[in-house]
N, C-alpha and C positions, 0 to 999 in steps of 0.2 A: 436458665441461661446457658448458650451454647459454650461449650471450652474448646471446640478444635475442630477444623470446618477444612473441608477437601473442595479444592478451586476443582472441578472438571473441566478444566481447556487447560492451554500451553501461553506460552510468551506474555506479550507487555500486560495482559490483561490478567492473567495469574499473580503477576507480580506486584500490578496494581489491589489486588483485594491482597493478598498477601502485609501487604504496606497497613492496611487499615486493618488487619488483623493483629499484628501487633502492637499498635497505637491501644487497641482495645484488650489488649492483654489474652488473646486468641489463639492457639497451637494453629500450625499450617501444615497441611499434607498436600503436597504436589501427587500428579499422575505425567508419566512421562511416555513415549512411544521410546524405541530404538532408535531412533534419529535425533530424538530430544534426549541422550541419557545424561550427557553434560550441561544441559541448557540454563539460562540463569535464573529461571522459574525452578529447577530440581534444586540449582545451590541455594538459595532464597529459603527453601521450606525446610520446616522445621521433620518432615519427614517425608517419603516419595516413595509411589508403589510404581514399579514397572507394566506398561500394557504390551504384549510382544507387537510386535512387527513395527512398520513405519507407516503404510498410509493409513490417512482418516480412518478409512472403512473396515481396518484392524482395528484400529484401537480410538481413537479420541470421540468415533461414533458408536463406539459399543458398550452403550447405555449399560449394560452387566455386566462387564467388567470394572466398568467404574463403580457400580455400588458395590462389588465386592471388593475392590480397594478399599472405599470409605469403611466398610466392617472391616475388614482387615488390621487398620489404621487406627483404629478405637474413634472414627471421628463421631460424629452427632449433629452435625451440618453438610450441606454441597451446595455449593454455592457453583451454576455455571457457567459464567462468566458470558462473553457471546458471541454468538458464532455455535459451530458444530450442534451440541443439544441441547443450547439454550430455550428455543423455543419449541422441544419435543416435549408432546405432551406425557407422551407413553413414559419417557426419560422422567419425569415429574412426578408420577404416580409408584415407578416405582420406588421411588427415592422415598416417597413417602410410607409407600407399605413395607418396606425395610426398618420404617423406625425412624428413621431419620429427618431432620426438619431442614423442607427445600426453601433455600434462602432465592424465591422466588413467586411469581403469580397463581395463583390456583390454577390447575392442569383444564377446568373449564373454560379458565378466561384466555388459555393460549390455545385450544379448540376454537374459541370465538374469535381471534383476533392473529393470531400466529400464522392462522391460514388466510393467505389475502383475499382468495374469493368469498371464504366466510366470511370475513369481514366487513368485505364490499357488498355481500346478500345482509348483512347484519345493517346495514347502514341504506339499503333499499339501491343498491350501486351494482348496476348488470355486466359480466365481460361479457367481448362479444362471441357469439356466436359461432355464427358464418360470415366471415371477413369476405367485402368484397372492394374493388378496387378502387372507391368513395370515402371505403375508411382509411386508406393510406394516408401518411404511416402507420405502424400500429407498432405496441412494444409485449411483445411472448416474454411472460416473466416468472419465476419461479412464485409456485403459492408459500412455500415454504422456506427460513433463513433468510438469509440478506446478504452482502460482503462482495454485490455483485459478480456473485454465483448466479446463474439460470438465465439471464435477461438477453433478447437479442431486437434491436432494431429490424422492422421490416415495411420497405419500401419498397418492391416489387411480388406484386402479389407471387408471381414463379419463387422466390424465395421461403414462403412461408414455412411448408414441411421441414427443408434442410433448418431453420429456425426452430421450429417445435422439438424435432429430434436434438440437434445440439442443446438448444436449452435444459430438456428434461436429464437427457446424460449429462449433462454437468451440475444439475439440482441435485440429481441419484447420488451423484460422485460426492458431493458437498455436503449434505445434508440428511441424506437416506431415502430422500423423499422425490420422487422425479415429476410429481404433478405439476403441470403448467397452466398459465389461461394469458388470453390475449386480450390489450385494453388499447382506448386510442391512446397516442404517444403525442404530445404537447411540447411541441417545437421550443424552446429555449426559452423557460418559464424558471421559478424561484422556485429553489428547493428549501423550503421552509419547514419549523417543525417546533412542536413543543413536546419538554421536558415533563410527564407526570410524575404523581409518586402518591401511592393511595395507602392507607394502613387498613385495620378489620375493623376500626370503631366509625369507618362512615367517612374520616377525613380525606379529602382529594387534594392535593398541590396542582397547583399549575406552574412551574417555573420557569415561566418565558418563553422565546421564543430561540432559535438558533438559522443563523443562513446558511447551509452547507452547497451554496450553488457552483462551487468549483469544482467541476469533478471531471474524471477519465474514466470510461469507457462504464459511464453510472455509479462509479465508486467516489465518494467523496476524498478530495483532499486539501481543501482548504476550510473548513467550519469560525465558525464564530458566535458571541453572544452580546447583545441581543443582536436580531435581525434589524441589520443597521433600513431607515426608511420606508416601514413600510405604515400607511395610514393607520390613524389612531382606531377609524372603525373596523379595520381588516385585522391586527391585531387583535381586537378585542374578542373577535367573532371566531378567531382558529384557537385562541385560551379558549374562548367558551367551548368550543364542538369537543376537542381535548377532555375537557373534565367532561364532558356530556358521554362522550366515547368510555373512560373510564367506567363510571358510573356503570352505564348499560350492559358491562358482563360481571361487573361485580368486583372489578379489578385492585388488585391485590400488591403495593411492591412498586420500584421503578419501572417507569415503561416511555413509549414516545410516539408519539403520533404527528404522522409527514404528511406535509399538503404539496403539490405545486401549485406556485400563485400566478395567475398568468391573465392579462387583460383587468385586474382590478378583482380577480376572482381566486379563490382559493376553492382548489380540488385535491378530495381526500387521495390521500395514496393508498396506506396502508398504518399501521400499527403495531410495531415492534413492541415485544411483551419482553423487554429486557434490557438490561443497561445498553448505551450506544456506545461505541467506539468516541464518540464527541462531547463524552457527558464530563469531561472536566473545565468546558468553557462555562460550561453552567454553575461547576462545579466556583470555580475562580469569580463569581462576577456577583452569585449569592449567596457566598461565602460556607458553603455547607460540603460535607460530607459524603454523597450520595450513596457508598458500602456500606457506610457506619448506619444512615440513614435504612437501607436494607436490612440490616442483619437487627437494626431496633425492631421494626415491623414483622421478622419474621421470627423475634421472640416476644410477638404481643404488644409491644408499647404502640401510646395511639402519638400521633402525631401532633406538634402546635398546632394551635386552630389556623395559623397563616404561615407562609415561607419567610425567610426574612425579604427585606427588603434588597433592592439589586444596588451595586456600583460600579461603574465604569464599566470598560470594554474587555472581553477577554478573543483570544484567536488563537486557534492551533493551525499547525503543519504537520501533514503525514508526511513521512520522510522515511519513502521505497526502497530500497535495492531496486533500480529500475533503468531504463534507456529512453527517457521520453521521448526522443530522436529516430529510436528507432521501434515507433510504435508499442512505446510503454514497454518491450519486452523486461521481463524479471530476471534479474542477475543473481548470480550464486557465487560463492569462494572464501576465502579466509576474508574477516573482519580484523585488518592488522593493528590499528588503531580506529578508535570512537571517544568524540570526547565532546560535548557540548556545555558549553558557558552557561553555568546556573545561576549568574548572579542578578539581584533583584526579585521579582515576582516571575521568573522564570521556570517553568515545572518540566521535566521530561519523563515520561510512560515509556520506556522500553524493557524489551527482552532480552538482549545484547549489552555484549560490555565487548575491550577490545580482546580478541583474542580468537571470540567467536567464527562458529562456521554460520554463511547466509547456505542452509541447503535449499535443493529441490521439492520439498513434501507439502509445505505451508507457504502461506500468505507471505510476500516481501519484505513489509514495512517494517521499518530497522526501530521506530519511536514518534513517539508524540510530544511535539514541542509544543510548551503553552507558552504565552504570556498574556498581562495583563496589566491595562494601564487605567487614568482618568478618561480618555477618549480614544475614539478608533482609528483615529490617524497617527495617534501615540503609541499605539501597541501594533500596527502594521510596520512604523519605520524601526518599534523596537525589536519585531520579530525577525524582519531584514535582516538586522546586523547580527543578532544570536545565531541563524543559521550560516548567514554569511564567514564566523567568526567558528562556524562547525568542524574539527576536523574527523573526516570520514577517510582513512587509507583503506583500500580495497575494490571492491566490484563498483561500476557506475552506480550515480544514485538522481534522485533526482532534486537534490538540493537547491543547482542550481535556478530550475527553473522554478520552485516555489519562491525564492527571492528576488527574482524579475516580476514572479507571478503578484507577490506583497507589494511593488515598486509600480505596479503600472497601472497608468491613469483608470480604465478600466475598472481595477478593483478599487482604488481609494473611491472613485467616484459610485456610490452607493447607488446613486439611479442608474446604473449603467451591469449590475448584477445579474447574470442568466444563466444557465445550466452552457450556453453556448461558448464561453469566453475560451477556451481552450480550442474547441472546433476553428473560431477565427484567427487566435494567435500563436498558435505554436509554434508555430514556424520561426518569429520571431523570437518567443520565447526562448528555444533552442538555438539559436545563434550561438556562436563560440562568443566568448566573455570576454570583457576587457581587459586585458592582464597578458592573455595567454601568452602571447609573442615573448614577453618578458619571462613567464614563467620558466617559458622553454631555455631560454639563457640562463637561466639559474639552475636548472638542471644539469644543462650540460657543462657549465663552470662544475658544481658539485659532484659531478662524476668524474670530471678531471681530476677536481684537486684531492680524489680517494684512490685514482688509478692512472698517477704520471707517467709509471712506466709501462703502460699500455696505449698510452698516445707516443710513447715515443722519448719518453724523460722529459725534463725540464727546458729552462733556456741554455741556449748554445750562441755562441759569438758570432756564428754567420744568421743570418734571418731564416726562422724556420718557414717550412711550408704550412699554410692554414690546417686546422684540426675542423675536423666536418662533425657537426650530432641534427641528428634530424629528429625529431618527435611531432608526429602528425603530420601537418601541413607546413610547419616552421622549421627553418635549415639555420641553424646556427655557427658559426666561423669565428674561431677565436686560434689566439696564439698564447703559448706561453711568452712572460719578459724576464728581465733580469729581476733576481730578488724572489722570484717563486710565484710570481702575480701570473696575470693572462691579462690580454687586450682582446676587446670584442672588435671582429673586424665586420661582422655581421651578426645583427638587421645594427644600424650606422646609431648613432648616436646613445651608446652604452656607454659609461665606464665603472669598471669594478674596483667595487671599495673593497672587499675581502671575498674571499674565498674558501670553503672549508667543505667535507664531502658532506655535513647536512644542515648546514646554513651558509645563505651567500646573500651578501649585501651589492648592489647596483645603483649609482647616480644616473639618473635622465634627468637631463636640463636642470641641475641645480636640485634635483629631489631624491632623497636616497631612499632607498627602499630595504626590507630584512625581509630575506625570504627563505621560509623554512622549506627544505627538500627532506624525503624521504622512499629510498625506491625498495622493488620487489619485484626483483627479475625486470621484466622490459616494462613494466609500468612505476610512473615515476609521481611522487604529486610533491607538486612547488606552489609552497603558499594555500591556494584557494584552487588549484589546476590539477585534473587529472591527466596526465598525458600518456601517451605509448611511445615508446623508442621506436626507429625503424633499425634495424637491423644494419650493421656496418657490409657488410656479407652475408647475402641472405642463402637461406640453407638453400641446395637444389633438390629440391623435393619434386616427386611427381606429381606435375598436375592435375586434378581431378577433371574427368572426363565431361564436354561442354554437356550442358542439361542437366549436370547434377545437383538434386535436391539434400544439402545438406541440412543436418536437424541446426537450429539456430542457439540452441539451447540447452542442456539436459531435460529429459521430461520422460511421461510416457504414451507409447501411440496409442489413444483409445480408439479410434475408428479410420475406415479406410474407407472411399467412396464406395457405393453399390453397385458391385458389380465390377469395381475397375482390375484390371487384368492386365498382363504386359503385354505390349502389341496395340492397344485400346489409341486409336486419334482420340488429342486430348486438345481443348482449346486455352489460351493464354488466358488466364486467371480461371481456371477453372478449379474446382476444390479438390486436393485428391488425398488427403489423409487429415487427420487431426493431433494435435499434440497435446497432453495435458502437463502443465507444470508450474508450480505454486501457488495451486487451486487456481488455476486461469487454462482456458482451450483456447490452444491456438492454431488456427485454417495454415496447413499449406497448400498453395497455388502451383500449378505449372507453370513456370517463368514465360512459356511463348505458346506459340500452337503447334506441335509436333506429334508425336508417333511418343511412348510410353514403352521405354525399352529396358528396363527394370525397376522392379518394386522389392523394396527390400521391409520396407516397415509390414509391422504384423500386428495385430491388437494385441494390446497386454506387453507388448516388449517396450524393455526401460532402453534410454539412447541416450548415449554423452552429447555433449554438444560437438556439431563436425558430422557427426555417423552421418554413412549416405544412406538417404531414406530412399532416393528413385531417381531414377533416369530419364528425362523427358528428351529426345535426338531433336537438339536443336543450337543454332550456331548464337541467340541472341548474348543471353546472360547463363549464368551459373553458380548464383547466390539462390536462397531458396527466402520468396516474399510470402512472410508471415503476415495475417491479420488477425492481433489480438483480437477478441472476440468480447464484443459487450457485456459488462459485467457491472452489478451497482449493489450499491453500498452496504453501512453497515449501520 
């Protein structure tokens, strides 16, 4: 039996085997980058080897340096979680010929199956070819990983190359591996999938099925179990091809096998040879262990001859650092507070606690919220209010649009389920919240009543003049009164019942509200709001010069168009650099058609967010339009 097992990856999913390592009375060895040396995966383990540098391709993909960690460490297992070398065959064998026992699939069956086009030749399943303008759409997707790394929609055949290239550089970048292939892309079909789990004495699980059909730019973020509606014979037939699929490479260990279901039909996708980022809805609904369950099989034990049986509904929420508003972008900066409501059948998987930094190197997502109820209209309105009830002080997130997302007809209505629903509602979705108007009054009460003499002191016996706070779009106008209060004189029908600089209580029409405040620098959050201050006096800074493409983000420039040069006529959305950052590429555009009158970005150079990347001489705009770049799941 093993006694002390090295997680090879970082964040929520270290932490997660970590957890069932100790349940099982297990030592834990973290691996960390430089960028992770504080992280809550290093505090977590029971001991941590440093990999130097900070990206991937230093360290979390360098297969030898992790098993020289694990010797290092006295461990006797690796277990690697997924993502980066989970599905590396190479990364499997040598863990093995080091001695060490891979708490994972035999290195054949992730040769047969890790790679999607073997899989798809394993299953009699052709990409195409020679794309021609018949097969449109089509979707260029990495053979290798998942995490919505590699993948790019292509709907104008002129598009294709500029796909093939970005694709395989961000496969390279992700995974080690830049191979691509191209299949037809299936218009807003279900993303369906089943849970295996096979041991070495012949046993196969099938455990259900999962919807993961909410997803941004192919990356799942809403999952659930079972896959609510779909027929008894169509279910039956994706459990069977599942365990058939196992079977046929001899499959060893957790793994999952994704269909889209579309027209009454289920089409394989591929085959993940390794736990899913989704596997605790599974985990909550058939009451088992799925680590525990691994690390049994990868010391021998055979499995019951059956799973247990299932109950009720379970649903998770990924919950990004992110801007769904403004094109998914990924945010970064101090984590000032994090706190979500555990009570009941409530589960959360994160990396983070409060204190943390969200950097530039990895993936966004802050945790995984579960819950689980008797039915899926019980555990949709209980996961609403959990997140709803989330406090997140720091970088945008995208909370609240998974709780609109939980809330709308759409999703409850289970026939109504497609890979599309985000494509049609976002818009909606991202609306500003109900609340906010109010919110902003509670702020700006809460900043008054911490900083009276900076409006001016308190009440005075002639009527003062209004006090102005502006945050976003809502202008706020209150007055101090006698006694130390404030009257709201705007937006009309306020009144405040207290005031205090981090909680303020408000009556509208006979209803009072408590609204917690807490700010950091010009960002404020009141209650369930994130807001930005506008500046009373704003600095006079010089303006940046019209055309200029600022970086939106921190990241780094991995490519520059072919060819492009200053001086070059460029047209309004045309491509002219790349940005890579938090394992996501993202396009920047020339804001109009103009003349390219400097280029500042270079491959390989890191850029704060703000840095001017180029110049395009033109009078339209001077913000710089990013298009995240299609990316799917994990």
């Amino acid at each position: 039996m093993m006694s002390t097992v090295l997680v090879a990856n970082r964040g929520e999913i270290a932490c997660r085997v970590f957890r069932t390592c100790r349940d099982l009375g297990i030592s834990t060895v973290a691996v960390y980058s430089d960028a992770d040396a504080d992280a809550l995966h290093v505090r977590e383990a029971d001991a941590a080897v440093r990999l130097p540098g900070a990206a991937p391709s230093e360290t979390y993909l360098r297969g030898d340096l992790v098993v020289r960690a694990a010797l290092a460490a006295g461990a006797d297992a690796v277990h690697p979680g997924y993502g980066f070398l989970s599905e590396n065959a190479g990364f499997a064998r040598a863990v093995i010929d080091a001695g060490l026992v891979w708490i994972g699939p035999p290195p054949e069956a992730i040769e047969a199956m890790a790679s999607k086009t073997r899989a798809k030749e394993l299953l009699g399943i052709a990409p195409l070819a020679d794309v021609t303008e018949a097969d449109l759409p089509v979707l260029v997707k990495a053979a290798a990983g998942g995490g919505g790394r590699g993948m790019r929609v292509v709907r104008e055949l002129g598009d294709l190359d500029s796909a093939l290239k970005a694709a395989a550089a961000e496969a390279e970048s992700a995974f080690g591996d830049g191979e691509v292939f191209v299949e037809p892309y299936v218009e807003n079909g279900r993303h369906v999938e089943v849970q295996v789990l096979a041991d070495t004495h012949g046993g196969v699980w099938a455990l259900g099925t999962r919807d993961c059909s909410l997803q941004r730019r192919h990356q799942k973020v809403i999952e659930e179990c079972p896959a609510p509606g779909l027929p008894a014979a169509l279910e039956a037939s994706v459990l069977e091809a599942a365990v058939r699929a196992a079977k046929a490479v001899g499959y060893v260990g957790a793994g999952t096998v994704e269909f889209l279901v579309a027209d009454g039909r289920a089409h394989f996708l591929e085959m993940n040879t390794r736990l899913q980022v989704e596997h605790p809805v599974t985990e909550e609904v058939y009451g088992v262990d799925l680590v525990a369950l691994q690390i049994a099989v990868a010391e021998g034990r055979a499995l019951p001859p059956g799973p247990p049986a299932p109950r009720g509904h379970a649903i998770e929420a990924r919950l990004y650092a992110e801007d769904p508003a403004r094109d998914w972008a990924p945010q970064t900066g101090d984590l000032h507070r994090f706190d979500v409501p555990r009570e009941g059948r409530t589960r959360v998987d994160t990396g983070y606690a409060s204190g943390d930094t969200i950097g530039v190197h990895y993936d966004p997502m802050l945790a995984k919220v579960v819950v689980h109820a008797p039915t899926r209209a019980e555990a949709a309105r209980k996961l609403a209010r959990v997140l709803e009830r989330t406090v997140v002080h720091g970088p945008v997130t995208n909370r609240d649009l998974l709780v609109a997302s939980l809330r709308h007809p759409e999703f409850l209505d289970a026939d109504r389920l497609d890979t599309g629903f985000y494509g049609r509602n976002l818009d909606a979705l991202t609306a500003p919240a109900d609340g906010e108007a109010l919110a902003a009054v509670a702020a700006a009460l809460a900043d008054a009543a911490g900083n009276t003499g900076r409006f001016g002191g308190g009440w005075r016996n002639l009527r003062s003049q209004d006090q102005v706070r502006t945050y976003g779009e809502h202008e706020v106008r209150y007055r101090p009164t006698r006694g130390g209060g404030f009257e709201v004189t705007a937006p009309a029908g306020v009144r405040v019942v207290s005031a205090a600089p981090d909680r303020v209580r408000l009556d509208v029409g006979g209803v009072v509200r408590d609204v917690e405040v807490a700010r950091y620098g010009d960002t404020v959050h009141a209650g369930a709001h994130r807001l930005t201050a506008r500046p009373r006096f704003p600095d006079p800074t010089v303006p940046q010069e019209p055309g200029s493409l600022l970086a939106p983000m921190p990241g780094t420039v991995v490519r520059v168009a072919d060819g492009l040069a200053v001086g070059d006529r460029v047209a309004a959305g045309q491509p002219l650099l790349w940005l890579e950052a938090m394992k996501m590429e993202h396009r920047v555009t020339a804001p109009a058609s103009g003349t390219l009158t400097a280029l500042h970005a270079v491959p390989g150079r890191q850029v704060e967010v703000g840095a001017l990347l180029a110049v395009v001489q033109s009078s339209v705009r001077t913000d710089v339009p990013t298009e995240a770049q299609e990316d799917q799941t994990v």
